[in-house]
N, C-alpha and C positions, 0 to 999 in steps of 0.2 A: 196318789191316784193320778193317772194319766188322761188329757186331756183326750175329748175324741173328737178327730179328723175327717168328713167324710162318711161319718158311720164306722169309720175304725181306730183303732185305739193304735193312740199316739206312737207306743213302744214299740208296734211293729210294724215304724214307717219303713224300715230298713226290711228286707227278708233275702234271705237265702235263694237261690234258683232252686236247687229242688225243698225246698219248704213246704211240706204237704199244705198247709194253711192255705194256699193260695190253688187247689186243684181244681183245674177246670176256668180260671181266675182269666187267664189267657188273652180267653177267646171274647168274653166280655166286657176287660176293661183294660185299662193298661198296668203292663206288670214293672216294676223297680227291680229288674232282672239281675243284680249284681254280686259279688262275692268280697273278700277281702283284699282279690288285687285292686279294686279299682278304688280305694281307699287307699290304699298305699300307693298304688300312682299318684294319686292328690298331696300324698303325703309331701311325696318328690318331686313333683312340680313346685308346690311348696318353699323348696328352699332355692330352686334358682334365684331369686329375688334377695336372698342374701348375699349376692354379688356387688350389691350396692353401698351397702353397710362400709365397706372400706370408702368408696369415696363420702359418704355423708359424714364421715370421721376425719378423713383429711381435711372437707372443708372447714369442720368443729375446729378443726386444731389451728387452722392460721385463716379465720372467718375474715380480716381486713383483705387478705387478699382472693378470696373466693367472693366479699361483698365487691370487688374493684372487677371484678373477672364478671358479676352479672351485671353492673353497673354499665356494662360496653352492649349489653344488648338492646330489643328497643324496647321490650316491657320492661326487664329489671332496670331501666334506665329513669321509670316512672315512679320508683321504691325499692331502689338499691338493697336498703337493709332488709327491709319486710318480706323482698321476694328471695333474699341469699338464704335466711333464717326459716323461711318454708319449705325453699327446697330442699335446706341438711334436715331441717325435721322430717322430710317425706321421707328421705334414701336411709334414714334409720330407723323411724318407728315402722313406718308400714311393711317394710320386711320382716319385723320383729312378730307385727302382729299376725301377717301371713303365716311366719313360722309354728308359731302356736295354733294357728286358725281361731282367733278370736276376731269379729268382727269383719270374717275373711271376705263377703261380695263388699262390702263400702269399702274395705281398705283396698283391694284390687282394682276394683275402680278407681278409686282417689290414684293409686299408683301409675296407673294405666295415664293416665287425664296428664299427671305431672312429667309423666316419658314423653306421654305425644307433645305437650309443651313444650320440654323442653327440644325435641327433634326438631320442631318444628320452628323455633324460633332460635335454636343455635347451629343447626346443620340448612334447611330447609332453604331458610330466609336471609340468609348469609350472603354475600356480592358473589360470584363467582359458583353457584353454584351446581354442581356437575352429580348428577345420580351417583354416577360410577365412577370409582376411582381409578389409578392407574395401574395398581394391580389388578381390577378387575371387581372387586368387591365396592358391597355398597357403603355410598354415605352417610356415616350416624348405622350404622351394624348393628354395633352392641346396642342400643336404643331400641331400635325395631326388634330384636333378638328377644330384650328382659317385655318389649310389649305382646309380645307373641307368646312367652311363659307365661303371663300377667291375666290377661285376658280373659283365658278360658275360665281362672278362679271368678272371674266377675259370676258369671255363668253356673257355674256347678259348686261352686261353695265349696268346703274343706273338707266333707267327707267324714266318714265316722272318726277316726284319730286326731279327733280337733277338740278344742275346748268350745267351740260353735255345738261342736254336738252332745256336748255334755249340758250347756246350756240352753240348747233347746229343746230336751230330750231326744235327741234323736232325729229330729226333722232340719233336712240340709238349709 
């Protein structure tokens, strides 16, 4: 038995654009107007964020010198190992998690939070630091780039083809 929402029952948080259920619905209140692309958009936004996974693996694989490589900056300088062993757990699990969409607004969040971190304190705050590069393109790119895939999930959630939606029946 489905919980009710509203005065409407949970199952059919999600509806169809033309779903007679909702006739007249419009004009009254606001409609969840969408179909299956916009789930598989989410789907596909989704896996950008698995772009990261290779580097949270390089660092797994030779951690004394990815801990020596955050140790040079000026928070990981204040907990070397705590913050090297955060960040490889961020750039593996939360992609993972994205991927599935299980726990997908905390985990895009937490993702989002540990990009801008790190932009921010290994491009940003760096001596010399110049927006633009000299080809022309920005500093820290690929950063802003996976924050920019990242974000919107904060926001919109994973969408019917997630295990979020199986777990909450249906409600994003």
């Amino acid at each position: 038995m489905s919980e009710s929402v509203d005065g409407q029952d949970a199952s059919d948080f999600h509806r169809e654009v033309d779903d007679p259920w909702d006739e007249g619905f419009a004009v009254t209140g606001p409609v969840e107007a969408h179909g299956r692309s916009l789930d598989f958009g989410l789907l596909l936004l989704r896996l950008g964020p698995l772009l990261l996974i290779p580097y949270g693996v390089h660092a797994a694989a030779d951690m004394p010198a990815f801990v020596a490589q955050v140790d040079q900056t000026y928070l990981g300088s204040q907990a070397p190992d705590f913050i090297g062993w955060l960040i490889m757990l961020a750039a593996v699990a939360l992609p993972v998690l994205l991927l599935v969409g299980l726990f997908t607004r905390p985990a895009a969040f937490l993702l989002t939070a540990v990009l801008a971190v790190v932009w921010t304190l290994g491009v940003f705050l760096r001596a010399g630091y110049r927006p633009v590069t000299a080809d022309g393109g920005l500093t820290g790119e690929s950063a802003l780039l996976l924050i920019a895939l990242v974000l919107p999930l904060t926001f919109t959630g994973a969408g019917r083809l997630s295990v979020d939606s199986l777990r909450t029946g249906g409600r994003p």
